[in-house]
C-alpha positions as MATLAB code, in Angstrom:
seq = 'XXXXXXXXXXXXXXXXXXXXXXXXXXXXXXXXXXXXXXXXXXXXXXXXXXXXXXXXXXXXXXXXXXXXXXXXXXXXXXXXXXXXXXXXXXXXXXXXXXXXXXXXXXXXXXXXXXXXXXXXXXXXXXXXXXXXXXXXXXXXXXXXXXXXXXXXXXXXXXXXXXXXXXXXXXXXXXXXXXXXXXXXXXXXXXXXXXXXXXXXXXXXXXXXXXXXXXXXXXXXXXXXXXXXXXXXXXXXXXXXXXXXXXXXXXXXXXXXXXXXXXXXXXXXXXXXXXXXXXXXXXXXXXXXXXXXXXXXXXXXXXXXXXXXXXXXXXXXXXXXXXXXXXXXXXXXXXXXXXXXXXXXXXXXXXXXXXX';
ca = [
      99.752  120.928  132.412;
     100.530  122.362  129.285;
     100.613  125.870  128.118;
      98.524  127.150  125.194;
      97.158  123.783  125.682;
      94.343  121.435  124.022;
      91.860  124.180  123.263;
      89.378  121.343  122.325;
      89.873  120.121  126.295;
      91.238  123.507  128.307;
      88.362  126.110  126.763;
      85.147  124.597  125.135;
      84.906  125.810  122.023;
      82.778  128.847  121.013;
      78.807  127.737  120.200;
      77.607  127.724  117.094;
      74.536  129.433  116.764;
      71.542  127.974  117.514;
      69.446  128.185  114.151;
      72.173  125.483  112.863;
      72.324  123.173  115.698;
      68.520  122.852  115.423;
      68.570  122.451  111.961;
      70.737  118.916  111.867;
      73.484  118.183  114.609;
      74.632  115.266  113.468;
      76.852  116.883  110.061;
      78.311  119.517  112.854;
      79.403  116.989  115.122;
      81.199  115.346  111.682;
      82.762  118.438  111.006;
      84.219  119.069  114.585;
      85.628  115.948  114.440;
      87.171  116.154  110.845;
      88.536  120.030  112.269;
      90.758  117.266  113.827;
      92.718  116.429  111.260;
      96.114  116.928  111.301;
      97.655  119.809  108.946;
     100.597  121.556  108.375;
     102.233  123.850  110.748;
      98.279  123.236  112.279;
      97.327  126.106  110.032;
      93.848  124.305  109.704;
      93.394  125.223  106.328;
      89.676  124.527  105.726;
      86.304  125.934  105.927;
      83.105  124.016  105.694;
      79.222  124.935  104.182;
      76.278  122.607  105.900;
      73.322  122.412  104.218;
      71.243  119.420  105.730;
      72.885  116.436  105.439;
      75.632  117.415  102.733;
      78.779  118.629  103.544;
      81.265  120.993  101.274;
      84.867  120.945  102.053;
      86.383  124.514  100.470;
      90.172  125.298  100.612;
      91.069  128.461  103.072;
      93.547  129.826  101.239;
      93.861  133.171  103.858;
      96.362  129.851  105.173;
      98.320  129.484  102.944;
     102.290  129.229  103.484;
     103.486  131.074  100.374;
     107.231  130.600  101.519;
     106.985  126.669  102.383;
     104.039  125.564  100.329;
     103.593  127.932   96.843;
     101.595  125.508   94.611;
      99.456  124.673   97.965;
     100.437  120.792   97.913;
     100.233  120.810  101.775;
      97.322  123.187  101.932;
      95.051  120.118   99.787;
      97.008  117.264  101.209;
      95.688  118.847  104.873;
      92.261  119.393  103.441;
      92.568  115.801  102.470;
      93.125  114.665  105.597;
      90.338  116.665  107.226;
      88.184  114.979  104.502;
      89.113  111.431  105.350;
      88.336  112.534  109.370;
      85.099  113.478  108.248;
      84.026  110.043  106.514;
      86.050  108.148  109.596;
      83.513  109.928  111.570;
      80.648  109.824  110.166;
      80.794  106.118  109.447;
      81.917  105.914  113.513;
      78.342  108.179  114.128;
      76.469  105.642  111.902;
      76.210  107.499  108.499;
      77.150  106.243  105.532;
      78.905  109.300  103.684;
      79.032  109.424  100.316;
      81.769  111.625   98.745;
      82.301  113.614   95.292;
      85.791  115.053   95.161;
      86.249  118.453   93.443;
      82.735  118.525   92.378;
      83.108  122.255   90.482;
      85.645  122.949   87.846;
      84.459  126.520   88.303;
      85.160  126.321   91.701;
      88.627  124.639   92.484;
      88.528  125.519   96.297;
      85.443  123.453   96.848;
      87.456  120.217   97.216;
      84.560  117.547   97.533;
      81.156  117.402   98.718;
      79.879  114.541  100.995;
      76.608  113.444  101.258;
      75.583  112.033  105.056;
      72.147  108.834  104.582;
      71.650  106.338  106.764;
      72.342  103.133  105.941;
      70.421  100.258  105.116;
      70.216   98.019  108.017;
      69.930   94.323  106.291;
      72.609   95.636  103.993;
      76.208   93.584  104.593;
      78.537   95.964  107.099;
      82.397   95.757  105.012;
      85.028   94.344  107.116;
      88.237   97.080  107.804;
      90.565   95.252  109.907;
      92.751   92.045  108.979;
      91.371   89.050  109.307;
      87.173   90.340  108.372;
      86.688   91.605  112.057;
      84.287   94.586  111.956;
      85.704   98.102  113.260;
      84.990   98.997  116.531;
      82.886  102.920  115.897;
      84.467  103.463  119.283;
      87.831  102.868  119.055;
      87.668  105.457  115.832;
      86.158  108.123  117.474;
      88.948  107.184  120.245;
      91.402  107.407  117.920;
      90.530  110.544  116.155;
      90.443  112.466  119.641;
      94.169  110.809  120.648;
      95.815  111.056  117.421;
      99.203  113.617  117.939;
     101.832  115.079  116.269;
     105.269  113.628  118.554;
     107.964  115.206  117.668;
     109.914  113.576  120.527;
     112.332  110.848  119.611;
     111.459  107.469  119.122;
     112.400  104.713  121.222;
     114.891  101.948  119.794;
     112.192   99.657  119.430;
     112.282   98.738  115.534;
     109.103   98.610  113.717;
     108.224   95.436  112.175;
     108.389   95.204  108.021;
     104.700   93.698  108.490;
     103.381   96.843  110.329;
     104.574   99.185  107.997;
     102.909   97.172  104.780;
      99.317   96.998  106.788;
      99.587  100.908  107.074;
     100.389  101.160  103.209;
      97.887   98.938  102.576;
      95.290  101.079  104.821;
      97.128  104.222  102.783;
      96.394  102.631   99.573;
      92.881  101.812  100.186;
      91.577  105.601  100.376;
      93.036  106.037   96.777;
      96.866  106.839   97.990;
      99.751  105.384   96.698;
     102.177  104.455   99.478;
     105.703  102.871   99.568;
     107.529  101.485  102.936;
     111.129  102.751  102.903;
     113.154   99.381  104.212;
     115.821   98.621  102.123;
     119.083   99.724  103.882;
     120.471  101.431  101.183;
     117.860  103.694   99.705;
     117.206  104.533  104.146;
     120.583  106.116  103.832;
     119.952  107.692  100.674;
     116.758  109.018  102.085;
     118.703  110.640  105.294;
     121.096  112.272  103.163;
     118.471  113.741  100.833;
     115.837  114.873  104.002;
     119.309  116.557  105.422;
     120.108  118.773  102.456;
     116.438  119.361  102.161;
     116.393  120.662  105.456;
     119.861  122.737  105.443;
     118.326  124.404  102.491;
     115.117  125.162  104.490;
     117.065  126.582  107.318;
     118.981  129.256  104.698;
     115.752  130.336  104.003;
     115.130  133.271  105.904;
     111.445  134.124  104.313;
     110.515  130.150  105.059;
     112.294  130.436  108.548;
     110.040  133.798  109.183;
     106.988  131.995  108.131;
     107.653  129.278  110.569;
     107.977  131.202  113.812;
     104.970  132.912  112.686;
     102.861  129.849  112.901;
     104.527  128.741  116.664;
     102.389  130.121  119.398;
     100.247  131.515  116.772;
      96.854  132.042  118.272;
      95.318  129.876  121.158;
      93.084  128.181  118.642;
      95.495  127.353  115.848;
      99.613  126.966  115.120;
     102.126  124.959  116.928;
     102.535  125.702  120.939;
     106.088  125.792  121.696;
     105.280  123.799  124.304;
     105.175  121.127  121.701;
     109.012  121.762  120.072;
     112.069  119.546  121.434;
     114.638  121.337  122.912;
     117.389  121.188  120.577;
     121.088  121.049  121.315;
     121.541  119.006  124.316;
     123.060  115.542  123.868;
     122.328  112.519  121.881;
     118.832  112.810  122.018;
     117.791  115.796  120.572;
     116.144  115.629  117.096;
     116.305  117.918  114.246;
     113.364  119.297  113.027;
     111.767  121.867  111.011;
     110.917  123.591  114.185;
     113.658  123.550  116.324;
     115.366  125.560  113.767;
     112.069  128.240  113.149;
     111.843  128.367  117.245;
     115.502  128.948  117.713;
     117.701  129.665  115.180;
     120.620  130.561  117.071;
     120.931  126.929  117.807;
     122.240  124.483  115.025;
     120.392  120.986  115.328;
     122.263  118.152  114.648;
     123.329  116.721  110.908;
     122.373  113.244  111.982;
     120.129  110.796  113.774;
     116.485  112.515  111.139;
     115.834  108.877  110.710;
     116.937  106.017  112.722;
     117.298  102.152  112.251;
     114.747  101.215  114.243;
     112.350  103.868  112.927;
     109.846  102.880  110.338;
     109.502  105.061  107.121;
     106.713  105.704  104.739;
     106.317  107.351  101.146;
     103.090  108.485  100.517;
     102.039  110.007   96.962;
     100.181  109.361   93.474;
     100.538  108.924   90.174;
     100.738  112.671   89.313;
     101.215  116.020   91.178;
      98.070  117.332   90.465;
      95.125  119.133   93.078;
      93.186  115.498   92.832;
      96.531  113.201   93.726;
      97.218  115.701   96.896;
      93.454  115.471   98.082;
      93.699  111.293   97.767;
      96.798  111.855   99.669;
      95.347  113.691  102.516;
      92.824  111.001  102.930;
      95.350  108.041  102.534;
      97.546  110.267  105.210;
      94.533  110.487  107.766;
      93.365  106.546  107.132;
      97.143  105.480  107.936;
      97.470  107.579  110.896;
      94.164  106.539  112.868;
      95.605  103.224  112.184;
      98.810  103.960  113.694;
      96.933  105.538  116.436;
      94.586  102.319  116.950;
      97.953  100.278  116.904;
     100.207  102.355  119.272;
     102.647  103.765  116.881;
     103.256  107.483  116.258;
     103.517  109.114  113.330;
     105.990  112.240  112.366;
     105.675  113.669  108.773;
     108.653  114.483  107.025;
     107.679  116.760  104.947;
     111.067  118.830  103.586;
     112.063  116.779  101.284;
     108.963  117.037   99.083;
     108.767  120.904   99.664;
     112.572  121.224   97.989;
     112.321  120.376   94.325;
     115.892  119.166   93.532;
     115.054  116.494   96.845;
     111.279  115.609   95.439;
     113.264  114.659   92.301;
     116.026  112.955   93.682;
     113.357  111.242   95.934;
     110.825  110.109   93.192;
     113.623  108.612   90.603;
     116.676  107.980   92.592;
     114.814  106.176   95.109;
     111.307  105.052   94.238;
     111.843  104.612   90.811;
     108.755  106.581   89.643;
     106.573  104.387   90.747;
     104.609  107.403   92.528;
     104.967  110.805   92.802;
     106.033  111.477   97.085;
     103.379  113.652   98.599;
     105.382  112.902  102.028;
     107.277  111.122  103.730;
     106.510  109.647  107.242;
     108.526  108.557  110.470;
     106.599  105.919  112.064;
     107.978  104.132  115.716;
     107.074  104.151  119.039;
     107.213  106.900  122.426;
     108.633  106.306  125.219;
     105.653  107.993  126.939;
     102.302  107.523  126.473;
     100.634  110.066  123.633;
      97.740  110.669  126.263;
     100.682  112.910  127.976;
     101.465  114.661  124.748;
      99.192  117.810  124.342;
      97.199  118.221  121.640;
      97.529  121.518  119.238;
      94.956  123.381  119.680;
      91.602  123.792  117.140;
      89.608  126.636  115.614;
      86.444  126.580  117.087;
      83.964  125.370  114.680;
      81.362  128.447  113.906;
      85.547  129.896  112.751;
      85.531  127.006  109.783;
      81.885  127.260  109.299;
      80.824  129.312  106.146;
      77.230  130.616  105.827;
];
């Protein structure tokens, strides 16, 4: 049983009134299943408008993270995610969703608009698994409902080169650019640069603050502690971002962030711009309900993007510019199954809904 648990299983959510579920059900029923996305420090940074069949995404900026986030590249890359959700499901519910991204100069917190028809039934379905096999509209909505944030250590099982280059490819086809981390020496390089990232996170006492704000937040948003490793107890114990926010008496350990047998991603674009983080939101969200589908987990490792001397060092040390890192991603597999892993809890949906 897990405390401050799965809001979206433990308490149904609060109804939405009852003039907009008689009005069209179907683009609600998208929304509460793109409020699923993952985002960062789960501060579900999003609000939605309805109106018919169309959909507006807007930026909530009331979540921002001013100390960890400033120029709001996770805000939009969260957003993104919740975007890509929302044309996962939509396609899964049988609508064929149309999208405009950042539709309003005027208006740079409405991030894209979708539009929800039906599609035409003689017309050719596109194949979006290897090998031309159709996608199962169950196992999507399956996988948007499982999909976790692990922070529990991997096992040793390594992850194979050819798994990692199907989820960049899956990354890459919702407009991402994405990078698989394998060659030995740029790993280590990577480890050395997440660690400094993170030791100067953790001498941060305004980012530290704004951390332990966001555990145990609210019951509908945040991270539960619940869901933090205990840190500082043997070999396998796992620094993390909020190991050091939930106790910072407690030093994690220098070593072990990424392991052999862990897979690691690099996803970004070809600039740092508003656009580039919303593409890699999407690309984020499209690689992770893959990884779900497929039994991997997914960890993002996001520190060394948020620390501008280790973005740098990152982009042209290691990738050679041939992207711009967004984030960076530990992919391998539990131990345990995720379905024992609680999920954070959501905002219930008339919260993200705007008038």
């Amino acid at each position: 049983m897990c405390p401050l648990a799965d809001t979206a299983r433990a308490t149904p959510p609060r109804p939405v009134p009852d003039p907009l579920r008689t009005r069209a059900s179907a683009p609600y029923e998208v929304v509460a299943l793109a409020c699923r996305a993952p985002s960062v420090h789960n501060t579900q940074p999003w609000r939605w408008r309805v109106e018919g069949t169309t959909l507006e995404l807007y930026a909530d900026r009331s979540r921002a993270l001013p100390a960890a986030d400033p120029h709001g590249r996770n805000l939009v890359l969260s957003c993104g995610a919740a975007l890509h959700h929302a044309q996962a499901a939509a396609s899964a519910l049988g609508w064929e969703p149309v999208v405009r991204r950042l539709p309003d100069p005027a208006d740079p917190d409405l991030l894209a608009r979708i539009h929800l028809s039906r599609p035409d039934p003689g017309a050719p379905q596109p194949a979006t698994e290897p090998g031309g096999s159709h996608l199962d509209p169950a196992a999507v909505l399956r996988a948007i409902h499982e999909r976790r944030t692990d922070r529990r250590r991997f096992t040793s099982w390594p992850v194979p080169a050819e798994r990692l280059a199907r989820l960049a490819t899956e990354a890459v086809a919702y407009g991402g650019l994405s990078e698989p981390i394998v060659d030995v020496t740029a790993r280590f390089r990577l480890e050395l640069l997440i660690s400094r990232a993170m030791s100067a996170q953790e001498g941060d006492q305004r980012l530290l603050a704004e951390q332990r704000t966001w555990i145990d937040h609210s019951r509908d948003d945040g991270i539960p502690s619940s869901s933090v490793p205990e840190v500082g107890f043997g070999p396998t114990t796992r620094r993390n971002r909020f190991t050091q926010a939930a106790r910072p008496d407690v030093p994690g350990p220098a070593r072990d962030l990424v392991e052999s047998s862990d897979g690691v991603l690099v996803i970004g674009g070809p600039d740092d711009t508003m656009e580039s983080w919303l593409r890699s939101g999407e690309a984020l969200s499209a690689l992770w309900l893959l990884a779900t589908r497929t039994g991997l987990s997914v960890v993002p490792l996001s520190q060394v993007v948020e620390t501008d001397e280790t973005r740098h060092a990152l982009q042209h040390d290691i990738l050679g510019d041939r992207l711009v890192p967004h984030v960076v991603l530990r992919i391998g597999w539990q131990e345990i199954s995720r379905s024992t892993h609680c999920a954070t809890p959501r905002r219930p949906l008339d919260d993200v809904l705007l008038p």
